[in-house]
VOPAGU-2260 file (C-alpha; in pm, 1 decimal, decimal comma):
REM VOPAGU-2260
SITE   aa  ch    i         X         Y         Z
SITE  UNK   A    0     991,6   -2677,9    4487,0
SITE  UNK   A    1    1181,4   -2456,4    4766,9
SITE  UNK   A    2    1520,7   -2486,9    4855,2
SITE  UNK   A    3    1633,6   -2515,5    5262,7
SITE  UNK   A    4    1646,7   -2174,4    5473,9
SITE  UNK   A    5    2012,9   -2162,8    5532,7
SITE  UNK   A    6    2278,0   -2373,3    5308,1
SITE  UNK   A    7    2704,9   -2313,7    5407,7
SITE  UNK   A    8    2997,2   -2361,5    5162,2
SITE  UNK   A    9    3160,8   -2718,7    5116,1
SITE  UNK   A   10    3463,9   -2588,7    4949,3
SITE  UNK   A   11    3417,9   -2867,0    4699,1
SITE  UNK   A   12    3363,3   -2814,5    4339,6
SITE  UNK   A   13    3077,3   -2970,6    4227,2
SITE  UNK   A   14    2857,5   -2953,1    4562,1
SITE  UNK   A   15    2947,0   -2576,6    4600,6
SITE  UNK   A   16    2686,9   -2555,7    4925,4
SITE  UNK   A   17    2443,4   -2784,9    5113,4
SITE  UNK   A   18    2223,9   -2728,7    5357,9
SITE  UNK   A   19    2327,0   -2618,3    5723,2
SITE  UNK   A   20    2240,0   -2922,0    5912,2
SITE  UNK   A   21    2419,1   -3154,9    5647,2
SITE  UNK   A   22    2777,8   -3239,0    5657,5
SITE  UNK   A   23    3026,7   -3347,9    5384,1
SITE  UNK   A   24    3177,3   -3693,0    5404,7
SITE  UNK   A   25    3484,6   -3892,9    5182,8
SITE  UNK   A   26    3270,8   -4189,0    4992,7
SITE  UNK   A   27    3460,9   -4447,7    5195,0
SITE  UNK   A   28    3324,7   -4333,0    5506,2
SITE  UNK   A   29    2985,5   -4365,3    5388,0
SITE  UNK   A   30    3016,4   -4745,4    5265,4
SITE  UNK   A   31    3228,9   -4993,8    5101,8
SITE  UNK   A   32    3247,1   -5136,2    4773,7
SITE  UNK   A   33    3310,7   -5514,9    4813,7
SITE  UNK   A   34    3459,8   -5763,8    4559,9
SITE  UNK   A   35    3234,1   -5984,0    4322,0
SITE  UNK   A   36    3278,0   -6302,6    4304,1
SITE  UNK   A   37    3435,9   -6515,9    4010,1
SITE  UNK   A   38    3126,9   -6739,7    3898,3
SITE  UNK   A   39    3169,7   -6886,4    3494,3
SITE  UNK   A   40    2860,6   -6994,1    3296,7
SITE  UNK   A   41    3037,8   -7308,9    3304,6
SITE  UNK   A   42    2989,9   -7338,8    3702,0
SITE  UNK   A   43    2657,7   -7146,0    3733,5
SITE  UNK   A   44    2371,0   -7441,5    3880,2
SITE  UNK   A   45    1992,2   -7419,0    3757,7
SITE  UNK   A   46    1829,0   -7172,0    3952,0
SITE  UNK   A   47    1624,1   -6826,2    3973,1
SITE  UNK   A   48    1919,1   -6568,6    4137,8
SITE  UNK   A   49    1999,4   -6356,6    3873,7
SITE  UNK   A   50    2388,5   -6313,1    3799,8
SITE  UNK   A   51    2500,5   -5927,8    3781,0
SITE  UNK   A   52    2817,6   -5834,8    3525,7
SITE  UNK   A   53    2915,4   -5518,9    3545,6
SITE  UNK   A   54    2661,8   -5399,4    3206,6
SITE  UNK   A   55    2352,1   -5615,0    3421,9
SITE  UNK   A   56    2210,4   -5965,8    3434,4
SITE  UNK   A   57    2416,2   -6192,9    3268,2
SITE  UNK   A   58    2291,3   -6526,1    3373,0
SITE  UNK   A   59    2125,2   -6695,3    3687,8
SITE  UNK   A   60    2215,7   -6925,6    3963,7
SITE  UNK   A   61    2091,4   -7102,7    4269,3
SITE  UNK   A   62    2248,0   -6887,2    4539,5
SITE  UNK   A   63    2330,4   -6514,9    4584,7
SITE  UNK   A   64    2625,9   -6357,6    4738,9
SITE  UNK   A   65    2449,3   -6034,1    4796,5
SITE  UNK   A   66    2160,2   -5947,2    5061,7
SITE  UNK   A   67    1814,7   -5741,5    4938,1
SITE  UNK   A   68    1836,6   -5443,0    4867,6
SITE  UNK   A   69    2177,0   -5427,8    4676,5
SITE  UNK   A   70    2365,1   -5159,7    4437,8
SITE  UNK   A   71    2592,9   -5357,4    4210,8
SITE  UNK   A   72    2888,6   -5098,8    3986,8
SITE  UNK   A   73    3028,5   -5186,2    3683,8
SITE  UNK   A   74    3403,1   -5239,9    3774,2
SITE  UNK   A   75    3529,9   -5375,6    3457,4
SITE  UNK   A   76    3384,6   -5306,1    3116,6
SITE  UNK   A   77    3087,5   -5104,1    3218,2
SITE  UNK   A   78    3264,9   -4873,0    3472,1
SITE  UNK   A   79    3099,3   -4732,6    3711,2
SITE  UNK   A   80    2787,2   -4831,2    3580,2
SITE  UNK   A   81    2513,9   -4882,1    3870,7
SITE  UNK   A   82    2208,4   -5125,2    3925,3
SITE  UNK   A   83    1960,8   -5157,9    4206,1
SITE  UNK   A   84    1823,2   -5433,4    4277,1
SITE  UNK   A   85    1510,7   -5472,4    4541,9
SITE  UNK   A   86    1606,6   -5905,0    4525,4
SITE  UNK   A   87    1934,9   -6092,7    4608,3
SITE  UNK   A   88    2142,1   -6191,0    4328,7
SITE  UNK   A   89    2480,4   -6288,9    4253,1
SITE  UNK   A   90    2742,1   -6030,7    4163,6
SITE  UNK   A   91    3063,6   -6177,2    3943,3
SITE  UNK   A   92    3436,2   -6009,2    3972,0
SITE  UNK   A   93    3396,5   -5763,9    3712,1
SITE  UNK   A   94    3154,0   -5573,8    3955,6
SITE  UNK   A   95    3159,1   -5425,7    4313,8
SITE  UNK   A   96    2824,7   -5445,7    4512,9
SITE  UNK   A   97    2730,8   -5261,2    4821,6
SITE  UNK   A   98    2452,4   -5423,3    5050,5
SITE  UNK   A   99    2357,8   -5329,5    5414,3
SITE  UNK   A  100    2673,0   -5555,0    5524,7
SITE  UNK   A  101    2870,3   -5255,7    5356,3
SITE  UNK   A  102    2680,5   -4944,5    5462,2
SITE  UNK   A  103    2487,9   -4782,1    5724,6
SITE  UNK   A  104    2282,7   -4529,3    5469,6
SITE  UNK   A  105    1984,5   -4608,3    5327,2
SITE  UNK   A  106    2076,8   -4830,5    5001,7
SITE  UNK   A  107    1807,8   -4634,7    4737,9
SITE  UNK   A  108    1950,5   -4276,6    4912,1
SITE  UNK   A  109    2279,1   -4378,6    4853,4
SITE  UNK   A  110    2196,3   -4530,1    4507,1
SITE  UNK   A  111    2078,7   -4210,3    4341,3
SITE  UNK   A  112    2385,4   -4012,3    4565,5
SITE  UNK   A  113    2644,1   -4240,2    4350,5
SITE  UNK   A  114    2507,7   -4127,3    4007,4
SITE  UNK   A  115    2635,6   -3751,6    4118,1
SITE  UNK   A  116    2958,8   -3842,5    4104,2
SITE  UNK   A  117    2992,3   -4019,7    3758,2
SITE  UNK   A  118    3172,1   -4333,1    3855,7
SITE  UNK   A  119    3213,1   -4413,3    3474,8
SITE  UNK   A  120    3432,5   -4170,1    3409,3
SITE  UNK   A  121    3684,5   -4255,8    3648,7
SITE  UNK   A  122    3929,6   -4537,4    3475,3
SITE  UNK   A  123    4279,5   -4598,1    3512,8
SITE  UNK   A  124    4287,8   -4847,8    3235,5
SITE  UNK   A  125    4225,3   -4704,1    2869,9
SITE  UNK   A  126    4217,2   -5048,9    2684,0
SITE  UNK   A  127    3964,7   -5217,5    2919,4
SITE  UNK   A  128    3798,1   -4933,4    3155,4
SITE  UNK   A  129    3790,9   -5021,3    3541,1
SITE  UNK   A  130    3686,9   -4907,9    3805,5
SITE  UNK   A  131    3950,5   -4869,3    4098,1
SITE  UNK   A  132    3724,8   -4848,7    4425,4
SITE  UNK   A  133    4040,5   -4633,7    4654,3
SITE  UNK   A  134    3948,8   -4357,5    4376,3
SITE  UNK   A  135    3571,8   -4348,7    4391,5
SITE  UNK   A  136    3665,7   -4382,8    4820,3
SITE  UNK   A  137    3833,2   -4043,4    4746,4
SITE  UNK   A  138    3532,1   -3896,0    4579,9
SITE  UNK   A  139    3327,6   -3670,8    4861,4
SITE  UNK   A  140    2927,5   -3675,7    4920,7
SITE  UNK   A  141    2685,9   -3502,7    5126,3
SITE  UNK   A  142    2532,7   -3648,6    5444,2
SITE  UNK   A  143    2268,7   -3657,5    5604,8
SITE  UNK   A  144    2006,5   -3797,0    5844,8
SITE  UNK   A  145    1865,5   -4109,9    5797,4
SITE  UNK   A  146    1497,4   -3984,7    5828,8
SITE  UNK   A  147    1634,3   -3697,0    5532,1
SITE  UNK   A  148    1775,6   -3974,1    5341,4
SITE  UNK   A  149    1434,0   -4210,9    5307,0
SITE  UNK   A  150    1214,4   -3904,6    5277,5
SITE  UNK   A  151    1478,9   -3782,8    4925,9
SITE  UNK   A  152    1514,1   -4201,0    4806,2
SITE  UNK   A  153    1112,5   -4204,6    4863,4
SITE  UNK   A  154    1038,6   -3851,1    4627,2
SITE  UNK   A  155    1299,6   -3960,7    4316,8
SITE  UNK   A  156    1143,5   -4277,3    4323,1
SITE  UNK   A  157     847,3   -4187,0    4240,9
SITE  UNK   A  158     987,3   -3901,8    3994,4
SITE  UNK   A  159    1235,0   -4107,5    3847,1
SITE  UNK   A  160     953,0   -4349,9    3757,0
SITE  UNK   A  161     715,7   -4065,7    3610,5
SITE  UNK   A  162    1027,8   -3975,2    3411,6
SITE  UNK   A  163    1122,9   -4307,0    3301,8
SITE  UNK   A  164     737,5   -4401,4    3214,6
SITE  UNK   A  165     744,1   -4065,4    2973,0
SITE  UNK   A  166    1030,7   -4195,8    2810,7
SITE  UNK   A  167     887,3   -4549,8    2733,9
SITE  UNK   A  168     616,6   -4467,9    2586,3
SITE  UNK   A  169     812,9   -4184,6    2390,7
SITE  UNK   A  170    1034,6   -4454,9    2298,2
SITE  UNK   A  171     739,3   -4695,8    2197,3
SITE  UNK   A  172     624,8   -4395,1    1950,7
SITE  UNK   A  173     949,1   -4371,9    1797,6
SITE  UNK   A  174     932,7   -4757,8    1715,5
SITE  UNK   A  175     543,6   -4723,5    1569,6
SITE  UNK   A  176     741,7   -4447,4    1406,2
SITE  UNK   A  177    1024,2   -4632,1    1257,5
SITE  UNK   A  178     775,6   -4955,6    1174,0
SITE  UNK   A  179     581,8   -4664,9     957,1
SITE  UNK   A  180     874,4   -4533,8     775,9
SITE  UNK   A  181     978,0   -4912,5     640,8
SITE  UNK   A  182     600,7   -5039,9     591,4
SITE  UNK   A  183     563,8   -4702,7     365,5
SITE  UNK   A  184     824,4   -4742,3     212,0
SITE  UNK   A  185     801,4   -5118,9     111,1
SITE  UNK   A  186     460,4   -5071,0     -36,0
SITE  UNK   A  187     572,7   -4788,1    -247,3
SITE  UNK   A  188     891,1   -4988,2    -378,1
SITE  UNK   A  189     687,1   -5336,4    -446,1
SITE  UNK   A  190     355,1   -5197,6    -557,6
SITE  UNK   A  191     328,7   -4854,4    -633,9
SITE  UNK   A  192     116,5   -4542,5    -562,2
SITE  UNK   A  193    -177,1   -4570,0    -717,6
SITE  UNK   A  194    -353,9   -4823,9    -527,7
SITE  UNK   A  195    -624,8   -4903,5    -793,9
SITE  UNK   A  196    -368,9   -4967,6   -1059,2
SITE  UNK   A  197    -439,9   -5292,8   -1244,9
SITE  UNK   A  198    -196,8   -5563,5   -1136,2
SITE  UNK   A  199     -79,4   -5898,6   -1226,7
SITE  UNK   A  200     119,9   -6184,9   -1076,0
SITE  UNK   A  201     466,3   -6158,4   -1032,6
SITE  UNK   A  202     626,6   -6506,1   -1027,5
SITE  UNK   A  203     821,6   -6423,0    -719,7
SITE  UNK   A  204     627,1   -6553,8    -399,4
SITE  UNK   A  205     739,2   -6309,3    -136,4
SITE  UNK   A  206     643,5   -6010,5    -355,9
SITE  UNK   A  207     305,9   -6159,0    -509,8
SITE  UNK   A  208     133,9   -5901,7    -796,6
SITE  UNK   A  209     262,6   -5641,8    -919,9
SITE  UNK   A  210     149,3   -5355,0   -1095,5
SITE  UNK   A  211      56,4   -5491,5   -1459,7
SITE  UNK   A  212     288,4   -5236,7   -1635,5
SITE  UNK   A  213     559,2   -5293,2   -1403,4
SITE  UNK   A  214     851,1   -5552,7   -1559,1
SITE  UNK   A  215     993,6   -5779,7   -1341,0
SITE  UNK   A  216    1355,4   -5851,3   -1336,3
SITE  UNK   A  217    1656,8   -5907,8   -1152,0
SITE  UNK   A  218    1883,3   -5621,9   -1056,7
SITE  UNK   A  219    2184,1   -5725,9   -1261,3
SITE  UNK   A  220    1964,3   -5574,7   -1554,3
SITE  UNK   A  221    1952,1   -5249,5   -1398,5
SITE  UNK   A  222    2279,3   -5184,3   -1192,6
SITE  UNK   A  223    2643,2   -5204,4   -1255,1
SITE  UNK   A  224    2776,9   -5383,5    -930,7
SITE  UNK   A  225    3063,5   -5272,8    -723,7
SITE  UNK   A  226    3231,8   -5088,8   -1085,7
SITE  UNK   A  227    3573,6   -5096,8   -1099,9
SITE  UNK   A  228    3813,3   -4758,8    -985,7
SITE  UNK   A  229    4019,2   -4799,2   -1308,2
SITE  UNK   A  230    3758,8   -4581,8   -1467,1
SITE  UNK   A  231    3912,0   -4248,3   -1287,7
SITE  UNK   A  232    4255,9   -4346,2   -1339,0
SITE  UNK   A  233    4311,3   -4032,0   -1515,7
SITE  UNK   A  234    4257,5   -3804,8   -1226,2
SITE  UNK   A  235    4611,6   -3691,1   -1031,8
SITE  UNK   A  236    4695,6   -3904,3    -746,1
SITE  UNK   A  237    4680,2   -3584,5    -540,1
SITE  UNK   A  238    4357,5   -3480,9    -557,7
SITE  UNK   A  239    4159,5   -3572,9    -260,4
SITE  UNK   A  240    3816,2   -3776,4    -230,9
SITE  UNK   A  241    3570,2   -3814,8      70,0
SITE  UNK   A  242    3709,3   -4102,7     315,4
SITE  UNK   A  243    3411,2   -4302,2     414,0
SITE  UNK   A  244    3450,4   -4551,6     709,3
SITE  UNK   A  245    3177,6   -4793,3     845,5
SITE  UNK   A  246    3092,3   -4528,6    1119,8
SITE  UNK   A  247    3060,5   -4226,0     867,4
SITE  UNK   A  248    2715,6   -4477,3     660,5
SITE  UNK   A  249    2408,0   -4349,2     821,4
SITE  UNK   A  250    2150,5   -4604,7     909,9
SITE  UNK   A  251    1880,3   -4577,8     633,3
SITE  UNK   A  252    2065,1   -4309,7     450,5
SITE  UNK   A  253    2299,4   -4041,8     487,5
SITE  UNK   A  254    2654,6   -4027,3     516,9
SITE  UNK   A  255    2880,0   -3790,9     683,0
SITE  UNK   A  256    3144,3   -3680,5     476,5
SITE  UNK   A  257    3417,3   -3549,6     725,2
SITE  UNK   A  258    3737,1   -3662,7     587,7
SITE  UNK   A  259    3884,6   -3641,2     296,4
SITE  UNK   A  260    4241,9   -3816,8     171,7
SITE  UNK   A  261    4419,6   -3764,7    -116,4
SITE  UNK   A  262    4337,6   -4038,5    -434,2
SITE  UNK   A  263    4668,7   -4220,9    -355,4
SITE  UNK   A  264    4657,8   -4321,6     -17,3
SITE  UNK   A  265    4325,2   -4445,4    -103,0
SITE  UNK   A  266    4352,8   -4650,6    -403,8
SITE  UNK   A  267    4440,3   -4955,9    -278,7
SITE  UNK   A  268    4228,9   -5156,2     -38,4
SITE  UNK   A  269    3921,3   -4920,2     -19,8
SITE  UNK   A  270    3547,6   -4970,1    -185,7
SITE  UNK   A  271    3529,2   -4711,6    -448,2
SITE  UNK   A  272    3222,5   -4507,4    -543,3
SITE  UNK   A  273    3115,2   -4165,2    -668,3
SITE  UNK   A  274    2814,7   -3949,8    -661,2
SITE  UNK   A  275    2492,5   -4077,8    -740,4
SITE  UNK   A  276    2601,9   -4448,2    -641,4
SITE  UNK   A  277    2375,1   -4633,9    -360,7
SITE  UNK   A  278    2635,9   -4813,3    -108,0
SITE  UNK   A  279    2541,4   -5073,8     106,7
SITE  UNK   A  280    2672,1   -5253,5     413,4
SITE  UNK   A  281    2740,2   -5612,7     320,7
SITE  UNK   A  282    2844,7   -5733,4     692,9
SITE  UNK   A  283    2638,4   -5856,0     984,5
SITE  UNK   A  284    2527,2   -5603,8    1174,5
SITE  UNK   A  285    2579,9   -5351,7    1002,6
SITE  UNK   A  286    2364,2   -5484,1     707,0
SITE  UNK   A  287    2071,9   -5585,1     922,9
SITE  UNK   A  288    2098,9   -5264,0    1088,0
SITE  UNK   A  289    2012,2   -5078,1     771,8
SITE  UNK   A  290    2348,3   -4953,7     707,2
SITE  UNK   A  291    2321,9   -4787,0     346,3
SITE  UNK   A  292    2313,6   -4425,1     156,3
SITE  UNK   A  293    2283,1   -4287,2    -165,0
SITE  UNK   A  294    2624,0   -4086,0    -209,5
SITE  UNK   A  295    2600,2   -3714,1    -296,2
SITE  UNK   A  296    2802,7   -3432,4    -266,6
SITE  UNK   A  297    3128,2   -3660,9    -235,4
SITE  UNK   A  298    3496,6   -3431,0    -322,3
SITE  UNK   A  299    3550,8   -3411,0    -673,3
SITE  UNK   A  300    3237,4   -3677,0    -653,5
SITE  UNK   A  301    3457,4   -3927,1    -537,2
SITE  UNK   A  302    3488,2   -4151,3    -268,3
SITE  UNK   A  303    3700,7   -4439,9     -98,8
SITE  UNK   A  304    3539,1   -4659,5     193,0
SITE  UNK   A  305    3510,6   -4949,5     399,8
SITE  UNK   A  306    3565,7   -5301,7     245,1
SITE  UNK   A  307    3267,4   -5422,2     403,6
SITE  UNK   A  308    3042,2   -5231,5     122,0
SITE  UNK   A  309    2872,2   -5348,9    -194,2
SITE  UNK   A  310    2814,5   -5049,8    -459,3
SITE  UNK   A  311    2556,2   -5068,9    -687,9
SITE  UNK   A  312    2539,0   -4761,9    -996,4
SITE  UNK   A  313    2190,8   -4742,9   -1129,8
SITE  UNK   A  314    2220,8   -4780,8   -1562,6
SITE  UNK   A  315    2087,2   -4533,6   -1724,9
SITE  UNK   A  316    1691,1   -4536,1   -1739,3
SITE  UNK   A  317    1698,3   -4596,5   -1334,5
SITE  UNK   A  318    1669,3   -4381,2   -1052,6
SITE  UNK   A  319    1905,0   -4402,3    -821,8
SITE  UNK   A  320    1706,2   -4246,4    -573,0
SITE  UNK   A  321    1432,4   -4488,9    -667,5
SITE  UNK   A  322    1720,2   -4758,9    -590,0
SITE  UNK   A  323    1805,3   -4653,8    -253,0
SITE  UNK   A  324    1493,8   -4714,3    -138,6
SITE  UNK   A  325    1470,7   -5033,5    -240,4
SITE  UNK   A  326    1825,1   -5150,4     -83,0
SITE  UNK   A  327    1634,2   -5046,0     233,2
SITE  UNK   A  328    1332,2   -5156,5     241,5
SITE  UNK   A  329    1224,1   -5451,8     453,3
SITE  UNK   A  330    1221,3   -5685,8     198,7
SITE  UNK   A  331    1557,6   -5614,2      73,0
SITE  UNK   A  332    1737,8   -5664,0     367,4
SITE  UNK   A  333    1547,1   -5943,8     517,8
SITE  UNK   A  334    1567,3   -6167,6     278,2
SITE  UNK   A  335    1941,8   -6038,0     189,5
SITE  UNK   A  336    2001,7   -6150,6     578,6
SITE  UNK   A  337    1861,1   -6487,7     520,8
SITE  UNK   A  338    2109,4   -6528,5     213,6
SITE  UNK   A  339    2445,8   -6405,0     420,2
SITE  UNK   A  340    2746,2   -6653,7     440,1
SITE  UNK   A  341    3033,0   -6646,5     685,3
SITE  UNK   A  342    3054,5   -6734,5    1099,8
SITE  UNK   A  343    2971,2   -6574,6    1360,9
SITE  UNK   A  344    3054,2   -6166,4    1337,4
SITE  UNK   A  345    3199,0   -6222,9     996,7
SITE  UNK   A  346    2900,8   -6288,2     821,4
SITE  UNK   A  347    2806,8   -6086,0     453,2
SITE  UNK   A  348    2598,4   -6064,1     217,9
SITE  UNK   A  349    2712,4   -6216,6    -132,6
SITE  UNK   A  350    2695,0   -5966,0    -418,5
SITE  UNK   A  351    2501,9   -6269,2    -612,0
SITE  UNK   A  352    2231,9   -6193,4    -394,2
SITE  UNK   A  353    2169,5   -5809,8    -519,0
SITE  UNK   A  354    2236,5   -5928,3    -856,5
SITE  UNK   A  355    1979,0   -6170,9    -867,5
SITE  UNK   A  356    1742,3   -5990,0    -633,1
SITE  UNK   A  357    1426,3   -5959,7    -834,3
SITE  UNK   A  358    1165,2   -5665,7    -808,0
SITE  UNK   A  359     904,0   -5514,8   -1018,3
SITE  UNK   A  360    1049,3   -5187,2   -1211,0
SITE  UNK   A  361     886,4   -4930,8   -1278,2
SITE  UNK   A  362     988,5   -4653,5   -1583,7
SITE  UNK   A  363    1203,1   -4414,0   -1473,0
SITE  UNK   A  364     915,9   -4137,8   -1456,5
SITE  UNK   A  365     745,9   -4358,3   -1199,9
SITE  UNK   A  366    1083,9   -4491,7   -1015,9
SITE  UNK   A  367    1156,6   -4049,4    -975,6
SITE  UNK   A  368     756,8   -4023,4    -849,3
SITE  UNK   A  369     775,9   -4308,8    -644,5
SITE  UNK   A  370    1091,9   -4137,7    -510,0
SITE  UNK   A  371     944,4   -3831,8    -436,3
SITE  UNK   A  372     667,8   -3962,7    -240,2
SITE  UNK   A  373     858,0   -4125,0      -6,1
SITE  UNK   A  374    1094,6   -3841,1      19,5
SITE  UNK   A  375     829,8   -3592,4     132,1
SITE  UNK   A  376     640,9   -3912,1     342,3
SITE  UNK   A  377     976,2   -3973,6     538,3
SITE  UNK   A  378    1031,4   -3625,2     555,9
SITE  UNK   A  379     721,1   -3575,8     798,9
SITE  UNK   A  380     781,7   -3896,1     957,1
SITE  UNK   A  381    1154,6   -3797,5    1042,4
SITE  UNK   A  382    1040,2   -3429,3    1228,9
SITE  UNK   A  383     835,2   -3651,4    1432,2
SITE  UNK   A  384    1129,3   -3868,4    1500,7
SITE  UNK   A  385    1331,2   -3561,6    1601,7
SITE  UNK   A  386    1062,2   -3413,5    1795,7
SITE  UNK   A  387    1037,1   -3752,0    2025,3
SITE  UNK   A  388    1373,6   -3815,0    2038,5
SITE  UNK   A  389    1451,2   -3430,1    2166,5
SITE  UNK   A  390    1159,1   -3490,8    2416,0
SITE  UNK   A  391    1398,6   -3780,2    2527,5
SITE  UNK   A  392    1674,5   -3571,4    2561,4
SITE  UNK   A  393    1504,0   -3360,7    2786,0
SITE  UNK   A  394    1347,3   -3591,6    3043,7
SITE  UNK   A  395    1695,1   -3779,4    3055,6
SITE  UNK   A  396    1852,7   -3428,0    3122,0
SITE  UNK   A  397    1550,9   -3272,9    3363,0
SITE  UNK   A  398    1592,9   -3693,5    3556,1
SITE  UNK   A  399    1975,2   -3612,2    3608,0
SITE  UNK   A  400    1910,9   -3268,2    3769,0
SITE  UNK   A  401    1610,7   -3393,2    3941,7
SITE  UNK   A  402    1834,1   -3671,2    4125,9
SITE  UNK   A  403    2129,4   -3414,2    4164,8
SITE  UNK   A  404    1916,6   -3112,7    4314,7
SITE  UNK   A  405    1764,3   -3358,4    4563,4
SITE  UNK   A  406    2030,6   -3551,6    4658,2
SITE  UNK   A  407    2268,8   -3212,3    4698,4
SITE  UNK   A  408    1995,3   -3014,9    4917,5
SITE  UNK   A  409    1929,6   -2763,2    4642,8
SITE  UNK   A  410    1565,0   -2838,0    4692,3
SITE  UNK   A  411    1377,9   -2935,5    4982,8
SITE  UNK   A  412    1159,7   -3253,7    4968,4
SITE  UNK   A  413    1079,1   -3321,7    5343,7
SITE  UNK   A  414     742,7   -3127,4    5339,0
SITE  UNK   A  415     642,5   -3219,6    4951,5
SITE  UNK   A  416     319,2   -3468,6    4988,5
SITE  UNK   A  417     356,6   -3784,0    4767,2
SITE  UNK   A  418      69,3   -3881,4    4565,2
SITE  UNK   A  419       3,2   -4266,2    4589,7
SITE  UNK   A  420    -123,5   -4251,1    4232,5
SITE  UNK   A  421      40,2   -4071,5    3885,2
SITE  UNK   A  422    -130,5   -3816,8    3758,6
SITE  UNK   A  423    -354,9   -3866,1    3510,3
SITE  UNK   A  424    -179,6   -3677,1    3261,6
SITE  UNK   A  425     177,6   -3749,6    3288,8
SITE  UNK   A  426     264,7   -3596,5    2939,8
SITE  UNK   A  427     254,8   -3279,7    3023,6
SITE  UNK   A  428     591,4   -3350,1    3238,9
SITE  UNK   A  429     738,4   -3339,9    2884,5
């Protein structure tokens, strides 16, 4: 892509130079950013307009209150967030919307201008974030002709949705990825490795035969539950201990063991554990989210969290590796969801229910190769995971400069021909 013959200083910061025949204007020269309006679900009549909050559609209605096209930002909550929107729709108080009523530039020019200036990180108001529209007025843009401004909304549209294509099917990988990971998994926990082992029923319906060697049994025969901190009672109240909060509990394993406290401001309304114990998030979402790691590598292999985990120790003749893996596979915590108690946000998972959770075991020889399959299985699948996630990364960053170098004059687009079709190989943008 070239850049414009001749470019001259703006004296501004991030815009550094634009092109000669451009000039710089203040935002609220360029357009206004008018007031939603206050519309309650309560108050909302059946109809097909779709209702804009300041995070997206949040309902619908039978009238609008903006014109097509229309750019609705976040305000409150979702600061500075922006939408476009081709159709009318209805855009409550915690947003400001901008339709051709408001500005003279062309709306899907003006649309990808906004996202240079990073409206969401303007707030005056820590506790909820907002918006304040005589700040973003302040904020200064480059302008243009309206001929210039079509010809850059018309080249990162179709960009932008080359980009944005790349990333959903990168993201549809990762979930065929993820779906992988917890069907291996879950066949290796309930049934084994050796797929032409002889089997037998196993009295529990969702799990159906089980290898004929295998015992089956509920967990209370094979774990200590949540085992009481009196047992290191003899250690100095000094001495510190990983600090686990609900944030540090990776999401199918893996914590992150950051902070450390001393025993004694611990003691007392934590969840204790040590080394080689398999934690668990007990409360919704966190539970269904996968929420749960086998702890390793703790200080002085101890460790204080959350309330909102269950612990369960492996006795001796189980793996607890072995045991991790069950506590996430799928049939763990879906039927551990179906069996939570409580309203709303506040509801857990009983410990009765991974007590009397019953599985087929295996003898510890079998529970450590069962273990080590997966580990080298997930291992594979989880460099893929990285790989497609990075890839991710990257389109998100190259979209952001894309829209910025366009929209700032640092390349010219005027003379670049548009294809009316994608190319028919698109990945190699990535």
């Amino acid at each position: 892509m070239t850049s414009y013959s001749k470019y001259k200083p703006t004296h501004i910061p991030w815009l550094a130079e634009i092109p000669e025949n451009w000039s710089v204007r203040r935002l609220k020269l360029i357009c206004s950013f008018a007031y939603g309006d206050s519309l309650g679900a309560t108050n909302r009549m059946p109809g097909d307009v779709p209702v804009y909050g300041s995070n997206g559609i949040v309902g619908y209605h039978d009238s609008s209150n903006m014109l097509a096209p229309c750019i609705i930002v976040g305000r409150k909550g979702s600061s500075g967030k922006l939408i476009y929107s081709e159709d009318a729709g209805f855009a409550i108080d915690t947003t400001y919307f901008i339709d051709r009523r408001f500005t003279q530039a062309n709306l899907k020019w003006l649309y990808y201008a906004l996202q240079c200036l990073k409206l969401d990180e303007i707030s005056k108001d820590s506790a909820v974030p907002g918006l304040a529209r005589e700040d973003a007025y302040n904020y200064y843009l480059p302008f243009l002709s309206e001929l210039e401004q079509q010809r850059i909304a018309e080249f990162l549209d179709q960009k932008t949705a080359q980009i944005d294509r790349l990333v959903e099917k990168k993201k549809a990988l990762i979930e065929k990825l993820n779906e992988k990971r917890m069907a291996l998994i879950t066949q290796a926990v309930t049934k084994g490795l050796n797929p032409d082992a002889p089997m037998k029923p196993s009295g529990v319906d969702w799990l159906g035969d089980v290898p004929v060697h295998w015992d089956v049994r509920r967990l209370r025969f094979a774990i200590e539950s949540n085992p009481v901190k009196s047992e290191i009672d003899d250690l100095d109240q000094d001495d510190l201990v990983s600090f686990v909060p609900m944030e540090a509990v990776g999401e199918y394993g893996g914590i992150r063991l950051d902070m450390e406290k001393p025993l004694d401001d611990v003691y007392n309304g934590y969840t204790y554990f040590r080394d080689n114990d398999v934690v668990i998030a007990k409360i919704t979402p966190c539970f269904e989210n996968g929420k749960g790691a086998r702890a390793d590598g703790l200080t002085n292999g101890i460790a204080f969290g959350t309330t909102e985990l269950h612990v369960m120790r492996p006795l001796k003749g189980y793996s607890s590796r072995w045991l991790f893996y069950l506590s996430i596979c799928h049939a763990f915590r879906a039927i551990g969801e179906s069996e939570m108690y409580g309203a709303g946000g506040q509801k857990r998972v009983p410990e009765g229910f991974i007590k009397d959770f019953r599985i087929g075991i295996p003898d510890f020889n079998e529970q450590e190769a069962i273990a080590d399959f997966i580990d080298a299985e997930v291992k594979k699948i989880d460099a893929m995971l990285r790989v497609n996630n990075q890839t991710i990364e990257r389109l998100t960053e190259y979209r952001t400069a894309l829209i910025t170098a366009a929209v700032t004059g640092k390349i010219d687009v005027r003379n670049i021909d548009l294809p009316t079709q994608e190319p028919a190989n698109t990945e190699e943008m990535a």
